[in-house]
C-alpha positions in Angstrom: 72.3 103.2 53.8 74.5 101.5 51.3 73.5 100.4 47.9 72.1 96.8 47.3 74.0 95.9 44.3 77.3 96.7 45.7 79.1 97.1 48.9 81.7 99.8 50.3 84.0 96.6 50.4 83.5 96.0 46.6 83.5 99.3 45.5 86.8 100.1 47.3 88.2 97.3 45.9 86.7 97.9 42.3 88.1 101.7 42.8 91.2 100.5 43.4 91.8 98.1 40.8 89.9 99.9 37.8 89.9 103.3 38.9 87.3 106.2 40.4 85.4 106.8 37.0 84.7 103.0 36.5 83.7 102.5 40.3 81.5 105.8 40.4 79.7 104.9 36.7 79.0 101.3 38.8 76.9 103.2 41.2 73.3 104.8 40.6 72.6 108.2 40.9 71.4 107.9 44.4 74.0 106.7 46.1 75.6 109.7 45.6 74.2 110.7 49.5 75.7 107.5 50.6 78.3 108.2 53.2 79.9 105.0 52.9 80.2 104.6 49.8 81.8 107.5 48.8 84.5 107.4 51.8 85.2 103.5 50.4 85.5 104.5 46.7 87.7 107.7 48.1 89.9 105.5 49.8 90.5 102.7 46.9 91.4 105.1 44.5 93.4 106.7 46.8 95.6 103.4 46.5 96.4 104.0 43.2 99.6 105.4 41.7 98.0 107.0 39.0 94.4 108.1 39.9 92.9 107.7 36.6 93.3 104.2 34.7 92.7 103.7 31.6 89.5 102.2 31.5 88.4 105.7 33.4 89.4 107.5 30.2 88.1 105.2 27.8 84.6 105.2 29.9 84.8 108.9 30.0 84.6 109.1 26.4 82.0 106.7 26.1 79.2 108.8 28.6 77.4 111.5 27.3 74.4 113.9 28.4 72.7 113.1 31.9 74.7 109.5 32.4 77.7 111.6 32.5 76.3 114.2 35.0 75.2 111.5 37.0 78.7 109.7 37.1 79.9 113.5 38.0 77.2 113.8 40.8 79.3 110.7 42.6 82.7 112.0 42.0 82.0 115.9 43.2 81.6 114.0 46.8 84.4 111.5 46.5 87.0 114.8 45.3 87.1 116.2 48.8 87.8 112.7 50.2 90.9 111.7 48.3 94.5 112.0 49.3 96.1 111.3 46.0 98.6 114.1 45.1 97.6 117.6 44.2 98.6 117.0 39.9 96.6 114.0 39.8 93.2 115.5 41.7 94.0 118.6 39.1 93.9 116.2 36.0 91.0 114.5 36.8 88.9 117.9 37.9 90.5 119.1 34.4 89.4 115.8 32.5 85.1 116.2 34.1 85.2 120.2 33.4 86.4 119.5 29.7 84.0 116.8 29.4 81.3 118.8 31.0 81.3 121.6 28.2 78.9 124.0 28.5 76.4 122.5 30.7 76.1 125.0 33.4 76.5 122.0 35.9 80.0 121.5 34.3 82.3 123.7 37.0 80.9 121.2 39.9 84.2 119.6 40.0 86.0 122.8 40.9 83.9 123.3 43.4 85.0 119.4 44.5 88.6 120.4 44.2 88.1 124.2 46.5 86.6 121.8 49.0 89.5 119.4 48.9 91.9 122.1 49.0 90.4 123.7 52.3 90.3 120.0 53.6 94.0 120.5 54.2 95.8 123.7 54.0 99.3 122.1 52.5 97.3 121.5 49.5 96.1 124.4 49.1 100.0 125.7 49.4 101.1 123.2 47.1 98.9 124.2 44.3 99.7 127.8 45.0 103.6 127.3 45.1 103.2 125.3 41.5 101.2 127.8 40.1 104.1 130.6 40.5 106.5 128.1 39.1 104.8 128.2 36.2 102.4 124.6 36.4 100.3 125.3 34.2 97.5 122.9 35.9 98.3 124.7 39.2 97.4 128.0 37.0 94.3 127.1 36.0 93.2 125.8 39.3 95.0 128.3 40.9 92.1 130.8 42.3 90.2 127.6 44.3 93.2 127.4 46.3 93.6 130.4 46.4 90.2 131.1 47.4 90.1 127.6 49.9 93.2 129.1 51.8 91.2 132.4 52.5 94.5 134.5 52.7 93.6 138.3 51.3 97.2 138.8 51.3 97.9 135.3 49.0 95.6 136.4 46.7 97.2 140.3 46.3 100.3 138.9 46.3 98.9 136.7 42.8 96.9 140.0 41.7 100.4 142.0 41.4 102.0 139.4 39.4 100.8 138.7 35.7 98.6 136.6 33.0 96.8 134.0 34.3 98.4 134.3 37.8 97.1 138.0 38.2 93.8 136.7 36.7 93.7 134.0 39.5 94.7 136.6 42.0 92.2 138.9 41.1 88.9 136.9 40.6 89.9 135.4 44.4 89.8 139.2 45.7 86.5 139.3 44.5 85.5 136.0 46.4 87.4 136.3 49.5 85.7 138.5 52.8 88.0 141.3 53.3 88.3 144.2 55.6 87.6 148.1 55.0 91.3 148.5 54.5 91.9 145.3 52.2 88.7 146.2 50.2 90.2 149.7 49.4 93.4 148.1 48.2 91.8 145.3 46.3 89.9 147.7 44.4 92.7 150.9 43.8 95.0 147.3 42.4 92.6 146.1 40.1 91.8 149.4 38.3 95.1 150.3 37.9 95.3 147.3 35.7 91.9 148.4 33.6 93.8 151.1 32.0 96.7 149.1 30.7 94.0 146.2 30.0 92.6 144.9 26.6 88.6 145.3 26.3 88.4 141.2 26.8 90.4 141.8 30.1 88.5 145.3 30.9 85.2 143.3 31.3 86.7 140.6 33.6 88.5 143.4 35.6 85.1 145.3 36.1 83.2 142.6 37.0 85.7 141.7 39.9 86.1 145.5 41.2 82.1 145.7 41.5 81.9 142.4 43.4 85.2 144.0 45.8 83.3 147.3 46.4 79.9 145.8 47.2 81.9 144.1 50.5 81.8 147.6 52.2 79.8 151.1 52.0 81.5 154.5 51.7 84.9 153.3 49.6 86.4 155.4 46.9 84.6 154.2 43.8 85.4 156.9 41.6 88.1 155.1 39.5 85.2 152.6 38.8 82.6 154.7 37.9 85.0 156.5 35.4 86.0 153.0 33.9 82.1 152.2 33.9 81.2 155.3 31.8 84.6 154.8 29.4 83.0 151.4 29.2 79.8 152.5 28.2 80.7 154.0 24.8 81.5 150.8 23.6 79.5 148.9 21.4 81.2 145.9 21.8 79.3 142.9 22.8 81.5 142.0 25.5 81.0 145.4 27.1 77.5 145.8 26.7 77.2 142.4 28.3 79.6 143.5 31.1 77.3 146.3 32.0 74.1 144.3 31.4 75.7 141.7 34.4 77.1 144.6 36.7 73.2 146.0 36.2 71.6 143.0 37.3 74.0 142.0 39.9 74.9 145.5 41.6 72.6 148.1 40.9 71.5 147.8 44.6 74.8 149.5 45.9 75.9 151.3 42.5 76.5 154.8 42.6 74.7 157.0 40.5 76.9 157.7 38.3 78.0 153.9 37.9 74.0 152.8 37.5 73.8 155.8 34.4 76.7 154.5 32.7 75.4 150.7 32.8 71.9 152.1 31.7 73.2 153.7 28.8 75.6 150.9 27.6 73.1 148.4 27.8 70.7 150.5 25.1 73.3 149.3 22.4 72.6 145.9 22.5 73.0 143.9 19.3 69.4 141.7 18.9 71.9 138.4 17.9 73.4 138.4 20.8 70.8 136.4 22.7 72.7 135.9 25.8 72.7 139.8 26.4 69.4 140.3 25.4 68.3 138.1 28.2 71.2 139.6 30.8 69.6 142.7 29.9 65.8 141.2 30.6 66.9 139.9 34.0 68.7 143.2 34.9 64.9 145.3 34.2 62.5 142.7 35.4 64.9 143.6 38.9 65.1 146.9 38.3 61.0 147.3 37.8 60.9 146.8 41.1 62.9 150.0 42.5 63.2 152.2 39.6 60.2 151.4 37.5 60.8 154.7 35.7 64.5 154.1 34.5 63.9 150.4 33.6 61.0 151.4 31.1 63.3 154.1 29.3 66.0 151.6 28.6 63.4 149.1 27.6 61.9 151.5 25.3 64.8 152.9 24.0 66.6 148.9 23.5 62.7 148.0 21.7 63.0 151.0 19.3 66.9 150.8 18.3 66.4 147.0 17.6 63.5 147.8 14.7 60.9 145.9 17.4 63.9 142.7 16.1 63.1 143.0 20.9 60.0 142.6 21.9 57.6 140.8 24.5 59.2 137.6 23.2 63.1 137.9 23.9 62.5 140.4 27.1 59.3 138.1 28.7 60.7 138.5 32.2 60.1 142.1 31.6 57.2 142.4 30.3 55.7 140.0 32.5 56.2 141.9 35.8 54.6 144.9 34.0 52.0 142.9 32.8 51.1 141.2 36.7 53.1 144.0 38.2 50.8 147.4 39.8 48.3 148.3 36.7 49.1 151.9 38.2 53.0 151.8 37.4 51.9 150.1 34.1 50.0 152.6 33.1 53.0 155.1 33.5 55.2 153.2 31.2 52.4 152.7 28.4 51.5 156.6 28.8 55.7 157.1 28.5 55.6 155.2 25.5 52.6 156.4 23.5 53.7 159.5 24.4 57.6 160.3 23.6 58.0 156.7 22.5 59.3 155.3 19.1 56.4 153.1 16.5 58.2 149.9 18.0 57.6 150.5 21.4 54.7 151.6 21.3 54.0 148.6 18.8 54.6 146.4 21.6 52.0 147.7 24.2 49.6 145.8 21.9 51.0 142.6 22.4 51.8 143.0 25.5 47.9 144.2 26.8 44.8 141.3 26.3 41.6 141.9 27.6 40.5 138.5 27.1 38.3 137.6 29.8 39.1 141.0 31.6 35.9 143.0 32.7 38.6 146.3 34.1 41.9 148.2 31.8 45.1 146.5 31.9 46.3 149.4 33.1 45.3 151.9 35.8 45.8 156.0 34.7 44.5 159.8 36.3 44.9 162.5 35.3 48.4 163.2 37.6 49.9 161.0 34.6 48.6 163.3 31.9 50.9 165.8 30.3 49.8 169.1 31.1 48.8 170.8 27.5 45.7 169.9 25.9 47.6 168.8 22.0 49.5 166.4 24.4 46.8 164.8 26.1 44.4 163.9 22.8 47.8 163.4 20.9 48.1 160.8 24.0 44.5 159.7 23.5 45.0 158.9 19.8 48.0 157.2 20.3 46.2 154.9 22.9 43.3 154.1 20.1 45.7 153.8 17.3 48.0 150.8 19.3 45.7 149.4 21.8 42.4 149.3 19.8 42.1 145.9 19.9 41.9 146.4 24.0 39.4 149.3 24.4 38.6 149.4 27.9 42.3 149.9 28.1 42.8 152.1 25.0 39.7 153.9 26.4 41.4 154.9 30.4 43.2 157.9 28.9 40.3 159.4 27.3 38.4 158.7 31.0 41.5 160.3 32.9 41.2 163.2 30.3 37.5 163.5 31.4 38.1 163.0 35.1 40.7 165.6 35.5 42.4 166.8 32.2 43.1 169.8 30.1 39.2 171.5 30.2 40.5 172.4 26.2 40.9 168.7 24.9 37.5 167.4 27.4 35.2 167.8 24.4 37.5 166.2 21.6 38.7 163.4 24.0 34.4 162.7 24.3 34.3 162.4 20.6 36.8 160.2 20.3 35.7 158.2 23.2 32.4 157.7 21.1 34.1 157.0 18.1 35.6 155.0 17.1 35.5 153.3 20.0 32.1 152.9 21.7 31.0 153.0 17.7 32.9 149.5 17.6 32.6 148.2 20.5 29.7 147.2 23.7 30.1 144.7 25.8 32.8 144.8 28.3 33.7 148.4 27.2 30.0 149.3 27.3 29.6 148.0 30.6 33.2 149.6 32.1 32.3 152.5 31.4 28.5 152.6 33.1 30.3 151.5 35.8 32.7 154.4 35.9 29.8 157.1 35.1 27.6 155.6 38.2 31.4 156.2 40.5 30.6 160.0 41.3 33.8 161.4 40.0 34.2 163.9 37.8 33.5 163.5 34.2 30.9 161.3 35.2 28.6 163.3 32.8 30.2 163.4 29.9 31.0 159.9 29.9 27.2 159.3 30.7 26.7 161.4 27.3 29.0 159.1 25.2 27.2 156.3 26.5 24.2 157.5 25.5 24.9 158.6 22.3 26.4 155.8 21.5 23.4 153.2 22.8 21.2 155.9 20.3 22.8 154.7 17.6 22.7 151.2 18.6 19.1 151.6 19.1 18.6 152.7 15.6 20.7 150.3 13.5 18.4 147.7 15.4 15.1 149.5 14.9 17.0 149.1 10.9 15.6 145.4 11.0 16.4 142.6 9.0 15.7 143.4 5.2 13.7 140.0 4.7 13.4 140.5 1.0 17.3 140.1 0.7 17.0 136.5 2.8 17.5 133.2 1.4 14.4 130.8 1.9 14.4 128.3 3.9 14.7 125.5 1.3 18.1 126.9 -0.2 19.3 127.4 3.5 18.3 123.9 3.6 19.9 123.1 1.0 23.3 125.0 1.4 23.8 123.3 4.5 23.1 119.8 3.3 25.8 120.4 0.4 28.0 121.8 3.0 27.4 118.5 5.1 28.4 116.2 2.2 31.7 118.4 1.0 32.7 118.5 4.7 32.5 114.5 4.9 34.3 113.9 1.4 37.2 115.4 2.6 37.1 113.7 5.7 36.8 110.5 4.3 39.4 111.6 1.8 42.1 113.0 4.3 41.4 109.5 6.4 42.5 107.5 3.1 46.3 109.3 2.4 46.5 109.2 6.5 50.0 107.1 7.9 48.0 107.3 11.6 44.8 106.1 10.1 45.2 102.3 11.1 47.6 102.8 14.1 45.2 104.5 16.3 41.7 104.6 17.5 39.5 107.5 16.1 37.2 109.5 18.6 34.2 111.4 18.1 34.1 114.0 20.3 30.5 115.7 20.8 29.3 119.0 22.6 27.9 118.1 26.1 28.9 118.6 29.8 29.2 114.8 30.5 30.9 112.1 29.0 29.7 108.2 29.6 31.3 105.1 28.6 31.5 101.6 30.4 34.0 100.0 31.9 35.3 96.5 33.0 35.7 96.0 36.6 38.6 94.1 38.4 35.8 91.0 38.6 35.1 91.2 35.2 31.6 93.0 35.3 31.0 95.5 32.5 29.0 98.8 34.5 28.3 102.5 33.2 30.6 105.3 34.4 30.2 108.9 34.0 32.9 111.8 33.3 31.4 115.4 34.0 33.4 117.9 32.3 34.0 121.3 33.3 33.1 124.4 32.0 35.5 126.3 30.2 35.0 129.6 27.9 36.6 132.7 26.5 35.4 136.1 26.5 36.1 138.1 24.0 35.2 141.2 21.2 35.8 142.1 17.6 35.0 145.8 16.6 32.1 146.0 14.5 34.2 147.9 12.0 36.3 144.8 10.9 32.9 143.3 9.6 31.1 147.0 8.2 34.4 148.6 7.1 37.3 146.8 7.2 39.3 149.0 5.0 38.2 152.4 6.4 38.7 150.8 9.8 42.4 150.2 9.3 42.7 153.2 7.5 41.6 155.4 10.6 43.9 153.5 12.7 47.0 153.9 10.3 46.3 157.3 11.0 46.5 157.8 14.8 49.4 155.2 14.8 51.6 157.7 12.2 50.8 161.1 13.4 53.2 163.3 14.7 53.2 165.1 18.1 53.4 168.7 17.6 56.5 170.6 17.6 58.8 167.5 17.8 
């Protein structure tokens, strides 16, 4: 269906007298799918003797943000319909790219210009024959037709050569389906050059060799994995970004010795770097999935070298799939962490764990997780209170795996400190956990039942305390606290509404507690009727620790503690 403001007749003709930038920017953006359109505009500027007027270049520096990308939309399906010659397609492909920047929708027109090329196979040769002449158009467009020809042999025939032509040749390889054989020599080619090759080229070179070897199982990757672990060394940005890609794009068919070498060049990433940083992110939250082991060692180790400058923040692809992923595999990396761990890593597993709302752990953990000695698994216990005391019923599932199943020598210590400080701060959800647990028939079920009750003792008698009336206000000067509360409260209301630039541009509303809200409205007949809104329920659960109110200092002070102490013998 064509467009109502313009036919394929007129745009043809507009195309051909003004050019395809000004007959595309005529168009809307959904006219783009219109078949006849763009084979009418394709075929006026095709008329032309030089494709691009210039009114196109004066309008092209005139568009900016999404109207450009919506002129480019129109052109990237005219491209492939033009038969001007191959210099003029490669200018204006060159001229939308440039303009494009770094908009990750800027390449599109290459991707117009590989279609073009495969349209007709004498372009394709024509761009390919004035590339190795030395066009330096051709050059840069050189590995589309290359690639649009689909000629393995082409394309090792530009690899052999040099500078951008061997560039060209190269990144085609890595595009282009070849056979067992072809594969083999693709890759032996492009690390030969890797030795002779500057770091900026070394990366490029790598990235094309991995995406050669994934095309077939059981070649010699050897060379690679050498060049991988060479590579690794580096702390250069551009490496460590290199192996951060070839992580997230190839682990699946890396060899071991390859995956190693981009684990251990990826741990000296530079915070600044942003770019890498989230590489890195997308190459774990992927690699959770299959090596959940590996992928929290690198994340550790990346949190602790940065100084915690990497957290939950800058890696949240990460740290979400541990967070929704199996509480089981979560509860591995958090023991990993609190247990051989850096202060910034383990830092992080308090941001990372809420239990807002929650009535189980974040985390599941038994006593299979535990290390084996009994100084490890309270050193592990503390570690958990110190960092996660904030969420106890998660700070709390060590000390439960210790009862359940742990070193009989640490059962008694790992009781006390289940007790305090943590069923000392804290009933509610924790509280109610942890009867749930006791009433499960596993073992440990008594001493946790023992805690418990301990710990509802002492409740017990701070309530059987009372209330010491004599130190009580009266009721007047309550009375009379509130009403002077009241009155301070609406003087600075009143005040604040006074200095206020919104004050008499919008309409104030009182908002009061309720679970419906009336109001009347007009009608389309002009009668005036009641209507009534009934609003939802929405709340938060949540606890504070009782010390925070009692003991604030000494709280903090016991925590400071079992965040700083050392494991023994390390």
């Amino acid at each position: 269906m064509t467009s109502k403001a313009v036919t394929p007749e007129e745009i043809e003709r507009l195309a051909q007298s003004k050019g395809p930038v000004t007959a595309a920017a005529s168009l809307g953006i959904g006219d783009y799918s219109d078949e006849a359109l763009m084979t009418a505009l394709a075929v006026g500027a095709s008329r032309r003797n030089v494709l691009i007027s210039a009114d196109d270049e004066d309008l092209l520096d005139s568009l900016s943000g999404s109207r450009f990308f919506d002129v480019q939309i129109i052109l990237d399906e005219v491209i492939p319909k033009l038969r001007s010659q191959p210099p003029q397609i490669m200018g204006l492909v060159r001229r939308l790219v440039e303009k494009g920047g770094d908009d990750l929708a800027a390449n599109q027109p290459n991707a117009a210009f590989r279609k073009w090329c495969a349209a007709d196979q004498t372009r394709a040769n024509a761009v390919i024959k004035a590339a190795r002449n030395g066009d330096e158009d051709a050059l840069h467009h050189l590995v589309f037709a290359l690639e649009a020809k689909g000629d393995p042999d082409d394309a090792m025939q530009s690899a052999r050569s040099s500078d951008a032509e061997r560039t060209a040749g190269i990144l085609a390889l890595s595009r282009l389906p070849l056979d067992r054989e072809q594969a083999q020599h693709a890759l032996a080619l492009i690390l030969e050059f890797v030795e002779e090759a500057t770091l900026q080229d070394v990366a490029g070179l790598l990235h094309a060799a991995l995406a050669v070897a994934d095309k077939h199982e059981g070649l010699d990757r050897s060379s690679l994995a050498s060049a991988l672990v060479q590579l690794s060394a580096s702390n250069d940005p551009t490496a460590v970004h290199l192996l951060a890609t070839a992580l997230h794009w190839h682990q699946s068919k890396m060899t071991r010795e390859e995956y190693e070498a981009c684990l251990l060049g990826i741990r000296s990433v530079n915070p600044e770097n942003a770019g890498t940083v989230k590489e890195i992110d997308r190459a774990l939250t992927k690699l959770w999935a299959s090596h959940p082991e590996d992928a929290a060692s690198a994340a550790g180790d990346i949190i602790e070298r940065a100084a915690g400058r990497i957290g939950t923040k800058e890696m949240d692809g990460f740290f979400h799939a541990v967070e929704n992923g199996d509480p089981r595999t979560s509860g591995r990396l958090a023991t990993s962490w609190l247990l051989e761990g850096g202060y910034h890593a383990r830092q992080t597993l308090a941001s990372l764990f809420s239990e807002i709302n929650r009535t189980e752990p974040c985390v599941q953990v038994t006593p299979e997780d535990l290390p084996k000695s009994a100084p490890d698994q309270l050193f592990l216990c503390r570690k958990a209170i110190g960092f996660l005391f904030l969420s106890p019923m998660t700070a709390a599932s060590w000390i439960v795996a210790v009862l359940r199943g742990g070193n009989p020598e640490a059962t008694t210590q790992a009781a006390d400190l289940l007790y305090e400080p943590l069923l000392v701060n804290y009933g509610g959800a924790l509280r109610n956990w942890l009867e749930r647990t006791a009433k499960e028939g596993a073992p440990g079920q008594e001493a946790i039942q023992d805690v418990l009750d301990r710990a509802r003792l002492l409740h017990d008698d701070i309530v059987a305390a009372g209330e010491i009336v004599e130190l009580e206000p009266s009721t007047h000067r309550r009375a009379q606290l509130h009403f002077m509360e009241a009155e301070e409260a609406e003087r600075v209301q009143e005040q604040a509404h006074s200095q206020s630039i919104f004050a008499d541009l919008v309409t104030t509303q009182h908002l009061l507690y309720g679970d419906r809200s009336s109001f009347r409205v007009t009608d389309g007949q002009g009668r005036r009727h009641s209507q009534t809104t009934h609003m939802a329920e929405l709340s938060v659960s949540s606890e504070l620790p009782k010390g925070l109110i009692f003991d604030p200092v000494g709280l903090e002070h016991v925590l400071e503690v079992l965040r700083h102490e050392v494991r023994a013998g390390s």
